[in-house]
C-alpha positions as CSV (number, residue, x, y, z in Angstrom):
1,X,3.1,43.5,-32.0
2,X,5.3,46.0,-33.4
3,X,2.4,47.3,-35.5
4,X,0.4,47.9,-32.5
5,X,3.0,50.0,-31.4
6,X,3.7,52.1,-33.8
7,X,0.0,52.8,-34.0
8,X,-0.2,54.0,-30.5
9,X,3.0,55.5,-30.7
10,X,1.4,57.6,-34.5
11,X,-2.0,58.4,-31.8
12,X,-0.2,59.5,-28.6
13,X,2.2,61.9,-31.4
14,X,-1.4,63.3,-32.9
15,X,-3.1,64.1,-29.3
16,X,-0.1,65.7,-28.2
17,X,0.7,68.0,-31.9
18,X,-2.6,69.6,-30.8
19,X,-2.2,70.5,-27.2
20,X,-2.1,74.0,-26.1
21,X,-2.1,75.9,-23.4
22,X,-5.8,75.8,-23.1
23,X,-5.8,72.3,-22.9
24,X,-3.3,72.3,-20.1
25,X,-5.8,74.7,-18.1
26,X,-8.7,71.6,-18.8
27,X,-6.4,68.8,-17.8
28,X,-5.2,70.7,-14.7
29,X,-8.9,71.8,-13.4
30,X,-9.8,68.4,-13.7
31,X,-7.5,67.2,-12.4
32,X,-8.1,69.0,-9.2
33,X,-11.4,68.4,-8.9
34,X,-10.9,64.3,-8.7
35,X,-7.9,65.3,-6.3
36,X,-9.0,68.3,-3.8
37,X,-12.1,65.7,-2.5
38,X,-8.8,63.0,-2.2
39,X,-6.3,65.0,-0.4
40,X,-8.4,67.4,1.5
41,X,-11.4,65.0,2.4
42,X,-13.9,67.1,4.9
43,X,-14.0,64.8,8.4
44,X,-17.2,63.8,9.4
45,X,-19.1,65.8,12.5
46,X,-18.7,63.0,14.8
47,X,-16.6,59.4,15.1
48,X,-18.9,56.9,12.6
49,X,-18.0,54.6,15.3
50,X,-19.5,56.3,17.9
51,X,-22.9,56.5,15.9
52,X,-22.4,52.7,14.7
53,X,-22.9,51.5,18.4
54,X,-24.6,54.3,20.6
55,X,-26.8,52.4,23.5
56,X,-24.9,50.8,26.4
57,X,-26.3,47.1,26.5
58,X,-26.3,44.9,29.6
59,X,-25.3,41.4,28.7
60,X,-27.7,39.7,30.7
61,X,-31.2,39.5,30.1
62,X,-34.9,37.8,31.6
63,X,-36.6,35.3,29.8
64,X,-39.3,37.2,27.2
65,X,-37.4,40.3,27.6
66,X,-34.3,42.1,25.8
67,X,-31.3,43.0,27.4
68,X,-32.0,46.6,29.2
69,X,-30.5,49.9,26.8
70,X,-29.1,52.5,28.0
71,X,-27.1,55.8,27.3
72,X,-23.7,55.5,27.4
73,X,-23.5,58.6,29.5
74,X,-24.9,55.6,32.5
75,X,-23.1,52.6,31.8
76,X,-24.8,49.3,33.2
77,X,-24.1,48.6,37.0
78,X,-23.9,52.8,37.3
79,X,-26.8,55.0,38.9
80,X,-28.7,56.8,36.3
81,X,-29.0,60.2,36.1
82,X,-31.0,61.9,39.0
83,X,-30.8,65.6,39.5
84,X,-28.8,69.1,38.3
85,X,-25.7,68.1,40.5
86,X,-26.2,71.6,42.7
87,X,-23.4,72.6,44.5
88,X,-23.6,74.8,47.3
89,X,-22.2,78.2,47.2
90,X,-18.1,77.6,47.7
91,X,-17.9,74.2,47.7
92,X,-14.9,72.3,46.1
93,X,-15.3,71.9,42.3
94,X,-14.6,67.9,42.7
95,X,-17.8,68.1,45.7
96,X,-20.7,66.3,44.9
97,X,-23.9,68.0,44.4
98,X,-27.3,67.7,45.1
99,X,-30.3,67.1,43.2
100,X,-32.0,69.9,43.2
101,X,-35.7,71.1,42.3
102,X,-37.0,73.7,40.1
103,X,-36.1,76.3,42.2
104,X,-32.9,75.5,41.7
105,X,-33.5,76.5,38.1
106,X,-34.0,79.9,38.9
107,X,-31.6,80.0,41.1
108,X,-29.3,79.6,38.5
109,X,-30.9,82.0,36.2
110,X,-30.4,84.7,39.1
111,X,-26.9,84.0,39.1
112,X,-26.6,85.5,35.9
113,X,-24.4,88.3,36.0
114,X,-22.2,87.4,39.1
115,X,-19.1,86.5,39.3
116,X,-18.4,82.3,40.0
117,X,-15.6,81.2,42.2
118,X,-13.1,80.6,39.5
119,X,-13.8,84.5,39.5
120,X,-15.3,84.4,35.7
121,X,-18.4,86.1,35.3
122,X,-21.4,83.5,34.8
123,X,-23.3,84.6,31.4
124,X,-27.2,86.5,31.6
125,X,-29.5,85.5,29.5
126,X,-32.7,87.3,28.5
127,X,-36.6,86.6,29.2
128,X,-38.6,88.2,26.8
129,X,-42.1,88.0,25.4
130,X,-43.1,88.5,21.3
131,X,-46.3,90.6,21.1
132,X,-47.6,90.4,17.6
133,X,-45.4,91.2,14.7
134,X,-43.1,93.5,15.9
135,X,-43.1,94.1,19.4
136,X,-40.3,92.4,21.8
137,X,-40.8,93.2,25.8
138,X,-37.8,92.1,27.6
139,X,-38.2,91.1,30.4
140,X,-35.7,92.0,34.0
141,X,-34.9,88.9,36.3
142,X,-35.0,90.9,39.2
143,X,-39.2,92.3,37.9
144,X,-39.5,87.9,37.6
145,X,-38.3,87.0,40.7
146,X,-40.2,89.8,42.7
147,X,-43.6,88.8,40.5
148,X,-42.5,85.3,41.5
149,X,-42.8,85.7,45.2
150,X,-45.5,88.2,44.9
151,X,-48.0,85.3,43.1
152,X,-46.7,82.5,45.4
153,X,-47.4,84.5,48.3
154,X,-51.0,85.3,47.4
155,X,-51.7,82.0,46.4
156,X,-50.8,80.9,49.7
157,X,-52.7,83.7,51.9
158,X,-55.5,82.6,50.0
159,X,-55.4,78.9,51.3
160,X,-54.9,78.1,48.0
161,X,-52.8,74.4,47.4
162,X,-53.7,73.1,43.7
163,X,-53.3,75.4,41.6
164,X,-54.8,74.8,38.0
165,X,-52.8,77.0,34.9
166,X,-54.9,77.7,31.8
167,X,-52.8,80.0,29.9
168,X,-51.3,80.2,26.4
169,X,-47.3,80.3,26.5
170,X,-46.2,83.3,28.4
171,X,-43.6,84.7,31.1
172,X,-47.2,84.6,33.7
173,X,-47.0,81.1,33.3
174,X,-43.5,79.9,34.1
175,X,-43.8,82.1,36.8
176,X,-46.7,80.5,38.7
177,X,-45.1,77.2,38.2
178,X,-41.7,78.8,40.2
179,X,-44.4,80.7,42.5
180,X,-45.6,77.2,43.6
181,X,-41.9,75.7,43.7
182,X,-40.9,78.1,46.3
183,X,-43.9,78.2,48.3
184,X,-44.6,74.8,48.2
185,X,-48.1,74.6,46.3
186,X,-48.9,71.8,43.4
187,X,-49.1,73.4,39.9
188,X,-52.0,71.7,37.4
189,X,-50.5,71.9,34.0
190,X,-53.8,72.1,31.6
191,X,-53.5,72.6,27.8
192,X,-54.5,75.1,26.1
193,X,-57.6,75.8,24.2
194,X,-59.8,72.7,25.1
195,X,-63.7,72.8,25.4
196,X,-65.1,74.8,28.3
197,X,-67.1,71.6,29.7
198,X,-64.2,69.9,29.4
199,X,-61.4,72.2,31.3
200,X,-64.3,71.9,34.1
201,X,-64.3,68.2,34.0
202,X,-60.1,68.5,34.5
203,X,-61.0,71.0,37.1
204,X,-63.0,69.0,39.1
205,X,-60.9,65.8,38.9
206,X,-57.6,67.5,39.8
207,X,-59.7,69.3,42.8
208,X,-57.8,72.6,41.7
209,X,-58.5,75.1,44.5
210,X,-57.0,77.9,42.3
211,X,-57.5,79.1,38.4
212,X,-55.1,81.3,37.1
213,X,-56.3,81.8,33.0
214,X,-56.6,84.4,30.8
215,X,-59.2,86.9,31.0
216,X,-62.3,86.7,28.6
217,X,-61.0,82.6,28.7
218,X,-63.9,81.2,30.3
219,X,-67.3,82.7,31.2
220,X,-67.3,83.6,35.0
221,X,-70.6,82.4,35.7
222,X,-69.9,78.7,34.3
223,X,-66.7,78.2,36.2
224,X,-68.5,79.5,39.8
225,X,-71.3,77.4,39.1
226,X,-69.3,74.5,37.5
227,X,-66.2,74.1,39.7
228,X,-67.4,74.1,43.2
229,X,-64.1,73.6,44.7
230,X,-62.3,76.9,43.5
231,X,-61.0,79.7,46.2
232,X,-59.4,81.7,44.1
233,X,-59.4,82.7,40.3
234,X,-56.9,85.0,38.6
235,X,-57.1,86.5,35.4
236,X,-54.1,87.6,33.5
237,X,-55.3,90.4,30.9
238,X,-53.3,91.7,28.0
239,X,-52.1,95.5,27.9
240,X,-54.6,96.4,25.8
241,X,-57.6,95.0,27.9
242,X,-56.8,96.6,31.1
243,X,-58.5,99.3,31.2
244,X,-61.7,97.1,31.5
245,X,-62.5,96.0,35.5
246,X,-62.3,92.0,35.6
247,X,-62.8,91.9,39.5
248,X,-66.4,91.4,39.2
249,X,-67.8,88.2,41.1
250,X,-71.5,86.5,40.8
251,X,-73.3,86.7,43.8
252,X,-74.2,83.7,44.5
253,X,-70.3,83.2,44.5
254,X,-68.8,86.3,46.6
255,X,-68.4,84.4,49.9
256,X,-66.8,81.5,48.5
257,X,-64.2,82.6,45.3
258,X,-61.8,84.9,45.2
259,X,-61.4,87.2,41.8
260,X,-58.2,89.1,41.2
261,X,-56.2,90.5,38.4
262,X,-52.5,88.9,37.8
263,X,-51.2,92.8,37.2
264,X,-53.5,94.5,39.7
265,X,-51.7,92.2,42.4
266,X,-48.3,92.7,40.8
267,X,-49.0,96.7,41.2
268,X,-50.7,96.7,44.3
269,X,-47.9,95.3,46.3
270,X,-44.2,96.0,44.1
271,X,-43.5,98.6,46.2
272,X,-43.6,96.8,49.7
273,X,-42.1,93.8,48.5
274,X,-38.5,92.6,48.1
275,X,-37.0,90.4,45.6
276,X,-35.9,87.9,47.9
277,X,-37.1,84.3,47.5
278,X,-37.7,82.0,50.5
279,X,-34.6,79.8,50.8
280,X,-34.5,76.0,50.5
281,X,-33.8,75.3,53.9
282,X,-36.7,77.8,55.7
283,X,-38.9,77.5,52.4
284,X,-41.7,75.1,52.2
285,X,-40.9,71.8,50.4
286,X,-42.1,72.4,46.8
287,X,-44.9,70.2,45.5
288,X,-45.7,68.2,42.3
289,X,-46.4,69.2,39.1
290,X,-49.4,67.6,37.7
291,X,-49.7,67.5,33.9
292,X,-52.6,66.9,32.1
293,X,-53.0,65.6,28.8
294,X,-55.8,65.6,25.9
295,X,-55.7,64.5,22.6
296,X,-56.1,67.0,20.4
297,X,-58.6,65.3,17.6
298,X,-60.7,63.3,20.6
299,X,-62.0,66.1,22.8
300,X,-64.4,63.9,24.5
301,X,-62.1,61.2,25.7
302,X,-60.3,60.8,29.0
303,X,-57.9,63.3,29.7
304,X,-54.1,61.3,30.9
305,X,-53.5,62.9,34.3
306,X,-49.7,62.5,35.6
307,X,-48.5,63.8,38.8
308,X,-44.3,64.2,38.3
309,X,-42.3,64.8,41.5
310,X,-39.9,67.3,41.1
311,X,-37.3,64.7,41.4
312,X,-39.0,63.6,37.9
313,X,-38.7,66.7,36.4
314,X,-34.8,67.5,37.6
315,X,-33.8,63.9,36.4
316,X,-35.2,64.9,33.1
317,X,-33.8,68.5,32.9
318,X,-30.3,67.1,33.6
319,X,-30.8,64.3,31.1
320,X,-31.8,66.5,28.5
321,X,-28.7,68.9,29.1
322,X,-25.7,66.1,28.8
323,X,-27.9,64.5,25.7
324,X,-26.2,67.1,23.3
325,X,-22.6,67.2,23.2
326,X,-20.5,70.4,24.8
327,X,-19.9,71.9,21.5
328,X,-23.7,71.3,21.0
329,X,-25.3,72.5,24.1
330,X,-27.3,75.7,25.0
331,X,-25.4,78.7,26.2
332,X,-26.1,82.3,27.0
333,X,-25.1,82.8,22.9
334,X,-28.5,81.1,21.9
335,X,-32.0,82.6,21.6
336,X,-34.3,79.5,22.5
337,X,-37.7,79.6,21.2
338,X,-40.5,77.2,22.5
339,X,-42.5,76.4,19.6
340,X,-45.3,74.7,21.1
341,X,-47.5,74.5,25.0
342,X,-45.7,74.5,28.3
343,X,-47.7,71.5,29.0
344,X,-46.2,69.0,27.4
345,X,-43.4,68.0,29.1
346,X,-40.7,67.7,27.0
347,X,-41.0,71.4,26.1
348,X,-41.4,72.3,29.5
349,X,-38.3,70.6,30.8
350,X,-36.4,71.4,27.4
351,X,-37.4,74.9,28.7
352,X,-36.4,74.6,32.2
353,X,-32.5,73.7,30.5
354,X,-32.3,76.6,28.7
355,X,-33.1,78.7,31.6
356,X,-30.2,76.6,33.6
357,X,-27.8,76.9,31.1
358,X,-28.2,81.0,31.1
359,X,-29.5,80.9,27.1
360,X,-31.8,83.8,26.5
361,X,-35.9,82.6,26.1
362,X,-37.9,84.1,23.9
363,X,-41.8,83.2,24.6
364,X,-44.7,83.6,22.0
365,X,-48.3,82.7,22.5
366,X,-48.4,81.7,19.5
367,X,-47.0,78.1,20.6
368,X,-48.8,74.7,20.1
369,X,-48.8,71.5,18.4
370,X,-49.0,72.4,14.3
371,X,-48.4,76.1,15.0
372,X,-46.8,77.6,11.7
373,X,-43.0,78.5,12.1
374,X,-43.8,81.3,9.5
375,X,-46.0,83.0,12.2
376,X,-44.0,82.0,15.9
377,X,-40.6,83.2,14.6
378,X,-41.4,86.3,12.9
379,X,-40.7,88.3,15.2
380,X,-37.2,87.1,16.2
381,X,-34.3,85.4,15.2
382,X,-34.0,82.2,17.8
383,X,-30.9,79.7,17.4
384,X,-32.9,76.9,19.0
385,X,-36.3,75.8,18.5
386,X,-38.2,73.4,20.7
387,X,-41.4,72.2,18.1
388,X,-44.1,69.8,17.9
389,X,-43.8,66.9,15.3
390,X,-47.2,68.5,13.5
391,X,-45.5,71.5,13.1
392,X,-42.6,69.9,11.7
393,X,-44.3,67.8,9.2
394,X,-46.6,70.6,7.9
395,X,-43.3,72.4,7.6
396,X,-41.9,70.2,5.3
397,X,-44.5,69.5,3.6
398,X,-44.5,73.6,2.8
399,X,-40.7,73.8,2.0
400,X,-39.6,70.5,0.9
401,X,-42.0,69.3,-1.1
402,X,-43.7,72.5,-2.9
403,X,-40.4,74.0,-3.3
404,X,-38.7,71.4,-5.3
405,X,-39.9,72.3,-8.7
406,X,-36.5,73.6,-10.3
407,X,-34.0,71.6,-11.1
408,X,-31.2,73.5,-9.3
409,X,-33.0,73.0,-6.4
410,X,-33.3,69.5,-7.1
411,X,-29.6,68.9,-8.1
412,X,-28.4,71.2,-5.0
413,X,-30.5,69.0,-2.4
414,X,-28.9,66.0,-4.1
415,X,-25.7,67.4,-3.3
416,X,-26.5,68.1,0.3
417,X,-28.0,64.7,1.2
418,X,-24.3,63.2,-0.1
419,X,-23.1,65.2,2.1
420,X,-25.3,64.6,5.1
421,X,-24.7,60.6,4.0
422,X,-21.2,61.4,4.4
423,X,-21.4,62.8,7.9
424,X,-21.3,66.1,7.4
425,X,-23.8,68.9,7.9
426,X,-23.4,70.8,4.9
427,X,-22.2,75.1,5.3
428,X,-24.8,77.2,5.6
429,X,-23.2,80.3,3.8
430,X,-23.0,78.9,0.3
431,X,-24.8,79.4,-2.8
432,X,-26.4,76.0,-3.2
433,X,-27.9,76.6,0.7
434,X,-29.2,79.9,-0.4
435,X,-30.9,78.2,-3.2
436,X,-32.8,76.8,-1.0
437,X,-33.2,78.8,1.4
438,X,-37.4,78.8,2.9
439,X,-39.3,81.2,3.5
440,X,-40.6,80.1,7.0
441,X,-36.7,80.4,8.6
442,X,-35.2,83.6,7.5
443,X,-34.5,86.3,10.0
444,X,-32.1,89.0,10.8
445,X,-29.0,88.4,12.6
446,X,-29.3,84.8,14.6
447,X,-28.9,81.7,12.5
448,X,-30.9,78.6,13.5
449,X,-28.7,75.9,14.5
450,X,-31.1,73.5,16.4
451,X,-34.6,72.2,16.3
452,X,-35.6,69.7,19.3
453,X,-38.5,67.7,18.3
454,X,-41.0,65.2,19.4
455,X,-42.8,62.2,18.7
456,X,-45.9,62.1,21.7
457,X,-47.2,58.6,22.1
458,X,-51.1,58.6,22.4
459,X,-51.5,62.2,20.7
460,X,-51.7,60.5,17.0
461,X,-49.1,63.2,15.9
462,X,-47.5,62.2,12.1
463,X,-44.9,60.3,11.8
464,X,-41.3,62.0,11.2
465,X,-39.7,59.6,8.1
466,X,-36.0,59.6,8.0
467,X,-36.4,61.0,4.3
468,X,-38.4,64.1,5.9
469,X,-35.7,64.5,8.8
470,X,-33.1,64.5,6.2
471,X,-35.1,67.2,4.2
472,X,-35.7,69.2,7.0
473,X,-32.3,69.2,7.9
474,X,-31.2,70.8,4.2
475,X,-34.3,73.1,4.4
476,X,-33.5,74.9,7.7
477,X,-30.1,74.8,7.7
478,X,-30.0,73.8,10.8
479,X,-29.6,69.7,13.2
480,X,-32.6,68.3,14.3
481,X,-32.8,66.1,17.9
482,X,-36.1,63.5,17.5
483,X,-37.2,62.6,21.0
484,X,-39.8,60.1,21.9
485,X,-41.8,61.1,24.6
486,X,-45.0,59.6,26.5
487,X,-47.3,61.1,29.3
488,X,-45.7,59.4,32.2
489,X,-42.4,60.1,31.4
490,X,-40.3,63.5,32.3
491,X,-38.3,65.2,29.7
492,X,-38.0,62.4,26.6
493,X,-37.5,58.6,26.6
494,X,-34.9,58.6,23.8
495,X,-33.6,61.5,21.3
496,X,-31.5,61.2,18.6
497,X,-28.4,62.3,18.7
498,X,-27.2,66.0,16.7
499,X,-24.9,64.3,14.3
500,X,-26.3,61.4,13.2
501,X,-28.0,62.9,9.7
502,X,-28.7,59.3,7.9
503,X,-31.0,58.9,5.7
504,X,-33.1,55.4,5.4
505,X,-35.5,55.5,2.5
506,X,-39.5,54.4,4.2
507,X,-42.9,55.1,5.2
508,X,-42.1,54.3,8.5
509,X,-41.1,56.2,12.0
510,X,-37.6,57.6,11.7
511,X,-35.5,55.7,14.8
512,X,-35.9,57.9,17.6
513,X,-32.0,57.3,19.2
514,X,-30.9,56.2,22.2
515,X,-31.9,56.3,25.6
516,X,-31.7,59.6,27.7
517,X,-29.7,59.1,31.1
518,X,-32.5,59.6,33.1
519,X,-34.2,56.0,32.0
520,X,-33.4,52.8,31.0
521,X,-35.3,50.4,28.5
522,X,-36.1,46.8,27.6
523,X,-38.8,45.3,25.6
524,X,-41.2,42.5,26.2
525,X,-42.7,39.8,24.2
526,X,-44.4,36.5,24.6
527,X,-42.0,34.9,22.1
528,X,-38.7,34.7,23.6
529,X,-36.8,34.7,20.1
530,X,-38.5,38.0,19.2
531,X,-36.0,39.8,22.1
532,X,-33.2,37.3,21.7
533,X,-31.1,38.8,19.2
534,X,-29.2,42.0,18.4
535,X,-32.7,43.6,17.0
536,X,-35.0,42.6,19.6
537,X,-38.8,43.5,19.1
538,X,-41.6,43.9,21.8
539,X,-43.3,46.4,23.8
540,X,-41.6,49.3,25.1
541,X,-41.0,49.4,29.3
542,X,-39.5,52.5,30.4
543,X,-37.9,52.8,34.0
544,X,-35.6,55.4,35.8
545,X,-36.0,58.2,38.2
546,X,-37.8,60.3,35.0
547,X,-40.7,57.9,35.1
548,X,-43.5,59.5,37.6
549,X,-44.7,56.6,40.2
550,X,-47.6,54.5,39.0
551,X,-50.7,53.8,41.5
552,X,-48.3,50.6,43.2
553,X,-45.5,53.5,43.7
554,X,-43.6,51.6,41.0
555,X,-41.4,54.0,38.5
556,X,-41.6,51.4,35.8
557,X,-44.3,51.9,32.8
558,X,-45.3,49.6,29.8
559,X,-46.0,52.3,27.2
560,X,-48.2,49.8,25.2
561,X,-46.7,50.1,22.0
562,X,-44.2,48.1,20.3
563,X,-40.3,48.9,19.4
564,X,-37.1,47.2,18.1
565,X,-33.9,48.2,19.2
566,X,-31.7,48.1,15.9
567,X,-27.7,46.9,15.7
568,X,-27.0,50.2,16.1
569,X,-28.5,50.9,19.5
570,X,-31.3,53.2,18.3
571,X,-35.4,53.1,19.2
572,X,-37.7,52.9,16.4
573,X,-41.6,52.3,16.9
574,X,-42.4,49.0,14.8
């Protein structure tokens, strides 16, 4: 024993005859880096707790069906979410609100600039439109609103009720859908780009009375002779075309249809017209919005026709706002910029939100399922982006997988994901993010914090992998929302929430969150131990005031594809 001693004792005297101050500098850096992580341990973005459990879960449940989910914003045995809470002008701050409709939207966005009751001034946002690469038209509220009334009424003196839009994203076409709010006419939502015998086909079956569509879109002849049932068509013609006269009308049409020019009308009658919009109580009760869908790689099959009342659409603007937390949500600092069409709901109610919530809108034609982000931001510098799940995955197949030859890069998106694994979104300003830093994101002076995408059921979009969420996260730099969303549903079914960045190795759907407060959901199966447990498995039913009535007036809806509810309280598709 003593030998061993004085062995160690001869050792301990030999390490230490050599040390030096150099070695003190190695033994203290190290030292610090096992204990700065120790003592100075970076918290988490959000409560693990709070992402461990996130669905509210009635304890009761039917035979063959799971317990109903639903977001914890709406606990069970409370209403769910129904409207924008609008409360009139000098009401009491602890007053209940009402509902509201769209034209409450841009009611809000008029308020912009005005001073509230608290005696703060409420934040303006911007509407603008990106022509080509370099060209930015901004666009003044008070120019909207007038167009707004002028459009609604000359739909209306034309006897016009159903009014079908064709249009590529633009400023034209959120205002016809507020035009018809106010004046109480039923928008058609088509998309964009479909066949010509087919947007006749939708024509018909809607019985649209009305066509606004951009000029050049559609040969006049076809549409007069095909669509028997139109009054009134509108074209809306770039700058650069207008010098060309698009009034012309067949003859064998002239009695019947209508042709005018969406800036000829504008010009014509801005002088003698005021900005002021009919108000809700003397306005006309505003219609539906029918939306029409059409998968993209099955042109001939059936298009999915939806009517949404606006108390759909409200229910699902409201829902979509108090989804994100407060330090999360949209405000008059963000740049949003809607990445793909208008008529797909979830964009168009993610729109709507932004509007409500003052943040400035920037709108691109270039703006449809798959679009390139490369091409629809490079012209501005959004904070948010509302995209399509094709464009995301032909985004990361781009950035994350073609840029990950180096090793740096390889080592510095290690690093990240650890990060991400432990909760936290890593900083955006240091060198291992500008390592990475692609190509298809980089802009002058905003910094994307935000994407909100979707996974459409029945439009055979790609699937969004946790591993490519994760990926995308490091790549733009920025928190993603997944929603799932299906034709008969306003707004989203369920989105994930900002914070939750974990990462699940698989081929398979990343879990698309919890519920939205607009709708609850159960599943359904014929084997009663499939939905028993705490991960119940079955087909997806989807009810709440977001859900547009079925043919029995019923707002419930089997979405025909199958789901399991995880321990955690998040939707996957199975």
């Amino acid at each position: 024993m003593a030998n061993v001693i004085e062995k160690a004792d001869a050792q301990i005297a030999s390490f230490l005859s050599d040390w030096s101050m150099v070695t003190t500098l190695i033994a203290l850096t190290i030292v610090a880096f096992v204990a700065y992580p120790i003592i100075y341990a970076a918290e988490p973005d959000t409560h693990p707790l709070l992402l461990a459990r996130q669905s509210s879960i009635n304890p009761v449940r039917r035979k063959y069906e799971s317990a109903v989910y639903r977001s914890p914003e709406v606990p069970v045995d409370t209403p769910l979410r129904t409207g924008l809470n609008v409360k009139a002008r000098g009401a009491p701050r602890w007053a209940v609100g009402k509902d509201g409709d769209l034209r409450d939207v841009w009611r809000e966005v008029q308020k912009g600039g005005s001073t509230a009751q608290d005696g703060k001034e409420l934040p303006s946002g911007l509407v603008m439109t990106v022509l080509g690469k370099e060209e930015v038209v901004e666009h003044e509220i008070e120019g909207l609103t007038r167009e707004i009334r002028i459009m609604g009424e000359h739909l209306r003196s034309n006897g016009c009720k159903r009014v079908a839009v064709y249009l590529p994203n633009s400023v034209e076409y959120l205002s016809t859908v507020f035009a018809c709010s106010f004046f109480g006419l039923t928008p058609i939502l088509l998309p964009y780009n479909l066949p010509h015998p087919k947007v006749y086909e939708i024509l018909n079956t809607t019985s649209a009375d009305a066509l606004i569509c951009a000029a050049g879109n559609l040969p006049l002849e076809d549409v007069t002779q095909e669509c028997k049932n139109l009054k009134l068509l509108t074209w809306v013609v770039e700058k650069t075309s207008r010098h060309m006269d698009w009034n012309g009308v067949p003859d064998a049409a002239q009695e019947r249809l209508n042709v005018s020019v969406w800036h000829d009308i504008v010009e014509e009658t801005k002088p003698t017209t005021n900005n002021q919009l009919p108000g809700n109580d003397e306005g006309d009760r505003p219609g539906d919005v029918v939306v029409v869908s059409q998968p993209e790689k099955k042109p001939s099959a059936e298009p999915k026709i939806v009517t949404f009342t606006q108390a759909n659409l409200v229910s699902a603007i409201a829902a979509l706002i108090s989804a994100l937390p407060l330090r999360q949500r949209l405000s008059a600092a963000d740049l949003v910029l809607p990445a793909s069409s208008f008529s797909i709901p979830y964009v168009l109610c993610q729109t709507m939100a932004s509007l409500y919530q003052h943040a400035s809108l920037a709108i691109t034609s270039v703006a449809e399922p798959g679009v390139d982000l490369t091409l629809a931001t490079r012209s501005t510098a959004p904070t948010v982006i509302t995209a399509s799940a094709e464009t995301m995955a032909a985004l990361h197949d781009k950035e994350a997988t073609a840029g990950m030859g180096s090793i740096a890069k390889r080592i510095t998106k290690y690093s990240h994901s650890q990060a991400m694994s432990a909760g936290r979104m890593p900083t955006t300003d240091g060198l291992l993010f500008k390592l990475l830093a692609p190509s298809s994101t980089s802009n002058k002076p905003g910094r994307l914090r935000l994407i909100l995408t979707s996974e459409r059921l029945g439009s055979n979009t790609p699937p969004l992998t946790s591993t490519m969420l994760s990926d995308l996260r490091i790549f733009t730099r920025a928190r993603i929302c997944y929603a799932l969303t299906a034709p008969q549903v306003a707004g989203a079914i369920a989105q994930s929430h900002v914070f939750d960045y974990r990462r699940e190795e698989g081929s398979g759907h990343g879990h698309s969150g919890l519920p939205l407060s607009s709708v609850e959901i159960k599943l359904k199966n014929e084997d009663d131990g499939m939905v028993a447990g705490s991960r119940p498995e079955g087909e997806i039913v989807v009810s709440g005031p977001a859900v547009a009535a079925g043919e029995r007036g019923s707002a419930t809806v089997n979405l025909g594809v199958k789901g399991v509810f995880r321990e955690d309280g998040t939707l996957a598709l199975v």
